[in-house]
C-alpha positions in Angstrom: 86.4 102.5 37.7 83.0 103.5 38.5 80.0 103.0 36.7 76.8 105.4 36.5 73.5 105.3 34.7 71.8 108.0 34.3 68.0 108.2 33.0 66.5 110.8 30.9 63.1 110.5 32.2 60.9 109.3 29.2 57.6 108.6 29.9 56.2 106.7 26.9 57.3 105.2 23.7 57.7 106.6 20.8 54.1 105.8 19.5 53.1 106.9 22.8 54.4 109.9 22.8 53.3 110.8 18.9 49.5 110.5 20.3 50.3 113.7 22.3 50.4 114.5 26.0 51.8 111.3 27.2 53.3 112.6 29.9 50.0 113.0 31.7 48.4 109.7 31.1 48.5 108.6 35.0 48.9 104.4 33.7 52.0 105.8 31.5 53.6 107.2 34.6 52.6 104.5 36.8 54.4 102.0 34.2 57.9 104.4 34.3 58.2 103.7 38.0 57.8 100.6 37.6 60.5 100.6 34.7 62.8 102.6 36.9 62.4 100.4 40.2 63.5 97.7 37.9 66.6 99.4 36.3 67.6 100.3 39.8 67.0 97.0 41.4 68.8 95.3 38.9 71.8 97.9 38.4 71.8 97.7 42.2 72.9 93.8 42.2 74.8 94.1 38.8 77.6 96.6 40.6 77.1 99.9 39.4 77.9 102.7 41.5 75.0 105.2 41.2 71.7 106.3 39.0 71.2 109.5 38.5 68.5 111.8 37.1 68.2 115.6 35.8 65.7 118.1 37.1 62.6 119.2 34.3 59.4 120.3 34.7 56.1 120.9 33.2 56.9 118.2 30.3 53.5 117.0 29.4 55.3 115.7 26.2 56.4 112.5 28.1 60.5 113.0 27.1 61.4 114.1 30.1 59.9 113.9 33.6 62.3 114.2 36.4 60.4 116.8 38.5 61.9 116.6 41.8 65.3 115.6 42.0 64.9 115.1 46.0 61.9 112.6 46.1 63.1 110.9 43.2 66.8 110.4 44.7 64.9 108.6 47.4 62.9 106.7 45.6 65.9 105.3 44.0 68.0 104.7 47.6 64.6 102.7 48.7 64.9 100.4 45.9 68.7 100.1 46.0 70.7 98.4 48.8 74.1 99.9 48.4 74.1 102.0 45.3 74.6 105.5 45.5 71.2 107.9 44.2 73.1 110.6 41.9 70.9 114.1 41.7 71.9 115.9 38.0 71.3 118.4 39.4 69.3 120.9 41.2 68.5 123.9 38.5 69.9 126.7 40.6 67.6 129.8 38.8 64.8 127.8 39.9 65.2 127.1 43.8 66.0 129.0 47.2 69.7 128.1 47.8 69.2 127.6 51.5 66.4 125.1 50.6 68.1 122.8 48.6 70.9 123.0 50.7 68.6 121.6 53.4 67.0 119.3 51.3 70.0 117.7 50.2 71.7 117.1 53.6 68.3 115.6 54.6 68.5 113.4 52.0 72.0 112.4 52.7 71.0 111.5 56.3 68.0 109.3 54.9 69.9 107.5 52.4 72.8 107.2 55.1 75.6 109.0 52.4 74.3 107.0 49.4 73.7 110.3 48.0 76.1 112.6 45.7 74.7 115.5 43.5 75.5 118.3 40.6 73.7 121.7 39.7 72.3 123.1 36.5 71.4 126.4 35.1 68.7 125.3 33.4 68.4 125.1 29.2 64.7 124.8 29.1 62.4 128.3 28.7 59.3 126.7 29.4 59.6 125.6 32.7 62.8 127.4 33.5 60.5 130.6 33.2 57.6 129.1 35.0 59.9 128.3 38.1 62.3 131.1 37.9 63.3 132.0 42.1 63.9 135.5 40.8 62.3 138.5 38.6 63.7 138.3 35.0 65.4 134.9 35.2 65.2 132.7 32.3 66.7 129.3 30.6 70.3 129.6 29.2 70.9 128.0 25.6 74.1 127.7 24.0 73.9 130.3 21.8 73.3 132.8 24.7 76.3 131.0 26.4 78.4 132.2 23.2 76.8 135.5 22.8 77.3 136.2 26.7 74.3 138.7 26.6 71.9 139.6 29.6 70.2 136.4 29.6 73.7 134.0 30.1 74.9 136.4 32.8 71.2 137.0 35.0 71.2 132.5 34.9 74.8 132.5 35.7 74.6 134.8 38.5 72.3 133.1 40.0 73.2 129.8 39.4 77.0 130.9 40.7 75.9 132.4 43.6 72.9 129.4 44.6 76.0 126.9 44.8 77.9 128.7 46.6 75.8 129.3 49.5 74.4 125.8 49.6 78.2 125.0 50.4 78.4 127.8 53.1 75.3 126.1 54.7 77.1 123.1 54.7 79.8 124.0 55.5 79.3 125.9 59.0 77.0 125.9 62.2 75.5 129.2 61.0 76.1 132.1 58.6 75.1 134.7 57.0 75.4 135.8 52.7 74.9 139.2 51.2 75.1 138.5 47.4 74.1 140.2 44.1 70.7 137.5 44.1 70.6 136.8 48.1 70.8 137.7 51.5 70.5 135.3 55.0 69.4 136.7 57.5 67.1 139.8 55.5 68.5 142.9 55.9 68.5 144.1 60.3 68.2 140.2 60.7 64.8 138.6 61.9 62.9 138.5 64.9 64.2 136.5 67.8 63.4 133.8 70.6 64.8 132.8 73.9 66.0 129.1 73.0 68.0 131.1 70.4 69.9 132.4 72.7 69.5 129.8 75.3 70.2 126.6 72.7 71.3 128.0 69.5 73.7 130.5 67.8 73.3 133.3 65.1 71.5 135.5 67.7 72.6 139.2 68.6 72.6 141.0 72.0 69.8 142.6 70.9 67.6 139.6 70.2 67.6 139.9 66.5 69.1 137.1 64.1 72.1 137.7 62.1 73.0 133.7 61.1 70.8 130.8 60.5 71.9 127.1 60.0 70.5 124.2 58.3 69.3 121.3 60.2 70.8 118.5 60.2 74.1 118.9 58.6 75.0 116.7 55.9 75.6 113.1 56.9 78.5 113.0 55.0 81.5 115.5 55.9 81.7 118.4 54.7 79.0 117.2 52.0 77.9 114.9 49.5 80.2 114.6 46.9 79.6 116.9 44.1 79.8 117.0 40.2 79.0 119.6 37.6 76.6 118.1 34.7 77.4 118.5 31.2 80.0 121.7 31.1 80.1 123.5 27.7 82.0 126.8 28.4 85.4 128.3 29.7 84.0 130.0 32.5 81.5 126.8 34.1 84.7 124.9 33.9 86.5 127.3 35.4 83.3 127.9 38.0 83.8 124.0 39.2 87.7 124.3 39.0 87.1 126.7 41.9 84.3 125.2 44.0 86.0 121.0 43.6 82.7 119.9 41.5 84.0 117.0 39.3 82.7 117.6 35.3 80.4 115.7 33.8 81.5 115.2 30.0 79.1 113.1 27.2 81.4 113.6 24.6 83.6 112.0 21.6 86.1 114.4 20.7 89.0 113.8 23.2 90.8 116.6 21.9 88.3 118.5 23.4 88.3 116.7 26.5 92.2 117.1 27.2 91.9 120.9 26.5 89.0 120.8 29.5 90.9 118.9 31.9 93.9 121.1 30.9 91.4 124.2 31.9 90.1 122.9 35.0 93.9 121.7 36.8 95.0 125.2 36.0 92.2 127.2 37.7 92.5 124.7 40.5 95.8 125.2 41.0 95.1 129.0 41.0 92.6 128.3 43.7 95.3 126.3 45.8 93.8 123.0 44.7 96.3 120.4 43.0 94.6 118.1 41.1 94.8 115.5 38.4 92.7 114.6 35.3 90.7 111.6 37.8 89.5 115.1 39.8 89.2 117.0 36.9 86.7 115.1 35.2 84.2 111.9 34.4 83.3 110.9 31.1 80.7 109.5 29.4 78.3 108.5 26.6 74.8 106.8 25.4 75.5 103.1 25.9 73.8 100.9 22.8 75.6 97.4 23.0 74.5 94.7 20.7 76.7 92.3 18.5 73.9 92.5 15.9 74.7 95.3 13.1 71.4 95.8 11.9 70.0 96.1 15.4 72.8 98.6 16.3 71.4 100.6 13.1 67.8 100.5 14.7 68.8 101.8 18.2 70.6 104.7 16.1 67.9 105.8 14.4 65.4 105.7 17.6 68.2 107.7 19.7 68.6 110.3 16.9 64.7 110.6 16.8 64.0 111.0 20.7 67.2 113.8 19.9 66.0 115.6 16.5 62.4 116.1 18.4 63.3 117.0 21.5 67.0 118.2 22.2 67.9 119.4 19.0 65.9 122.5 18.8 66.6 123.6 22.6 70.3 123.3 20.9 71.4 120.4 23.0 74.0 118.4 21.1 73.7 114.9 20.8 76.1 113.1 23.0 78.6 110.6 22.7 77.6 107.2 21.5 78.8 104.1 22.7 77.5 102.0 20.5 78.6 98.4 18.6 79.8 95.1 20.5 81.5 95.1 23.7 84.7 94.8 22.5 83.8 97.8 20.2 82.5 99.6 23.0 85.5 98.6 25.3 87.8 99.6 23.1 86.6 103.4 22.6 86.6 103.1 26.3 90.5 102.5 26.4 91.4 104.8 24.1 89.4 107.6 25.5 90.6 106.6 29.4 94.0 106.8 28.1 93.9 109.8 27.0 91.8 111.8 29.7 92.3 109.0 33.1 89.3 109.2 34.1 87.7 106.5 37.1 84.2 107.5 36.5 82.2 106.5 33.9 78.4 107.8 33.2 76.2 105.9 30.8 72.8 107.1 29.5 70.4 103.9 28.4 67.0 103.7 26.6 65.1 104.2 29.9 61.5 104.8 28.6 61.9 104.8 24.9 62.8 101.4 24.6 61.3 98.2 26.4 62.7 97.0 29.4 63.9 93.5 28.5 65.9 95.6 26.4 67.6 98.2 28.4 68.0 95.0 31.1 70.2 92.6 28.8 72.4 95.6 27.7 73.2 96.8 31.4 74.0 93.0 31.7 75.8 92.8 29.1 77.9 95.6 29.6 78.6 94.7 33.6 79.3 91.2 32.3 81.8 91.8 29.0 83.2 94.9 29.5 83.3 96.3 33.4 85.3 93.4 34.3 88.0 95.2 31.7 88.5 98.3 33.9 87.2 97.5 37.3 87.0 95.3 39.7 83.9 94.9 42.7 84.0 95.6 46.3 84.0 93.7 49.0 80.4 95.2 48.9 79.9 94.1 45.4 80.1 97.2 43.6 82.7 98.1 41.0 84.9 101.2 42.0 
């Protein structure tokens, strides 16, 4: 089995962040990079497989700062010897599809295929609406996911459509896409140039361009592996089932779970890919390991309050919780991978709302009591 962390991006404590604006106090900032050298160092020799990060913007708040998935993935494969940098993910609505498709297999090339990613539609209005690629595209909230009004479809479009020509550039020497959001080349193509002809491809006879490329390629063939964060509908499962992204799910109710891996190997197999719950999905929770009951109580009720302020009212759910001792934790672990068979496990830590010497002896704890139960290390000396 593999192990991921994943980081929300906190910048500030909780004191910190009840002063206001502590997401733009430079020394707070310069202290969570510092943090999260350390948490990726130390994963780095402990075994896990990759540390991952969402995309937000604009959160002056201090709960969540991710703001370039890119630079940070890099930051994280400069620090790390042999773990993997996981991007979770690239908001589609809010980026030019060739671009990330670019940026990402430039990436790959400078972390040498220590790279895999996932793409988002983007729950957030603020900065959603602030970085929106497109006229009239916002955020996406679960209640417009149920209601399935203008809103859910304008995202989805877009976010549909984004993925699937960052795979097209991938995926061939050049191309060309007319879609409901985009077209490459622009309509009559775009002005020419002799070492088009003479060196590259995607020119006509009459000197006009009607395919472009990406430059390089991925490093890894076809592409980074790929993984869609956090599904919560019929129709993104279905979406991933189609285009072989492997589903992120932070969640308790296995029941649940089953009836999503069910989902996912049925539209695969519609789309003339057989696969088994390991492809269909990767499951997860917020890892809070301690032997000591009443600290275990504590790390509750700061997890709820980073939730009940910030996730809650954009309608976010909290997410699983592993939480107890590690035979506790190990245990829920079983059960659920019996159930669902899944070799990929994500775990989300106190990265910036607790101290470090914290989050430090629970990753260790965790790599030394319970990884060992499920997986064993490479001769590289990561578990897989």
């Amino acid at each position: 089995m593999k192990f991921h962390l994943m980081q929300t991006g906190v910048v500030g404590r909780r004191h910190e962040i009840e002063q206001g604006m502590a997401g733009q106090r430079p020394e707070l900032y310069q202290r969570f990079l510092e943090e999260v050298k350390g948490y990726v160092q130390l994963a780095d020799e402990l075994g896990f497989y990759g540390y991952c990060q969402p995309e937000h913007h604009l959160q002056i708040e201090g709960f969540e700062a991710n703001n370039h998935p890119g630079m940070f993935s890099l930051f994280v494969g400069q620090h790390s010897k042999r773990m993997k940098a996981g991007i979770m993910g690239y908001t589609m609505t809010t980026h030019n599809p060739v671009r990330v498709a670019e940026e990402i297999a430039t990436l790959d090339h400078m972390l040498q295929g220590r790279l895999y990613c996932g793409f988002t539609r983007g729950y957030h209005a603020r900065w959603v609406d602030a970085y929106g690629i497109k006229e009239g595209v916002s955020a996406t909230t679960p209640d417009n996911v149920k209601a399935r009004d203008e809103q859910d479809a304008r995202n989805r479009s877009l976010f549909e459509e984004g993925v699937r020509v960052v795979k097209k550039a991938w995926t061939n020497d050049v191309f060309s896409h007319k879609g409901d959001n985009w077209q490459f080349p622009p309509e009559g193509g775009s002005a020419g140039h002799p070492a088009y002809a003479k060196y590259g491809k995607g020119q006509d006879e009459n000197g006009r361009v009607q395919q472009i490329g990406i430059a390089p390629l991925p490093y890894q063939r076809p592409h980074p592996p790929i993984y869609g964060g956090f599904a919560a509908s019929g129709r993104t499962i279905d979406f991933w089932a189609e285009e072989g992204g492997k589903l992120i799910v932070l969640s308790d109710n296995i029941d649940f779970c089953e009836q999503l891996n069910n989902r996912y190997i049925a539209t695969a197999a519609k789309n003339g890919r057989e696969v088994t719950n390991t492809d269909a999905s990767a499951w997860g929770g917020f890892l809070m390991l301690t032997d000591d009951k009443d600290h275990a109580a504590k790390l509750m009720e700061e997890h709820m309050w980073f939730w009940d302020e910030w996730f809650i009212p954009l309608g976010q759910r909290p997410p699983n919780v592993l939480i107890g001792s590690a035979d506790e934790i190990a245990d829920k672990i079983g059960r659920a991978h019996d159930r669902l068979g899944f070799d990929e496990l994500f775990l989300m830590f106190g990265q910036g709302h607790l101290e470090p010497e914290a989050n430090q002896e629970e990753l260790e704890k965790f790599i030394s009591k319970v990884a060992p139960r499920f997986s064993t290390k490479d001769a590289e000396g990561t578990f897989v």
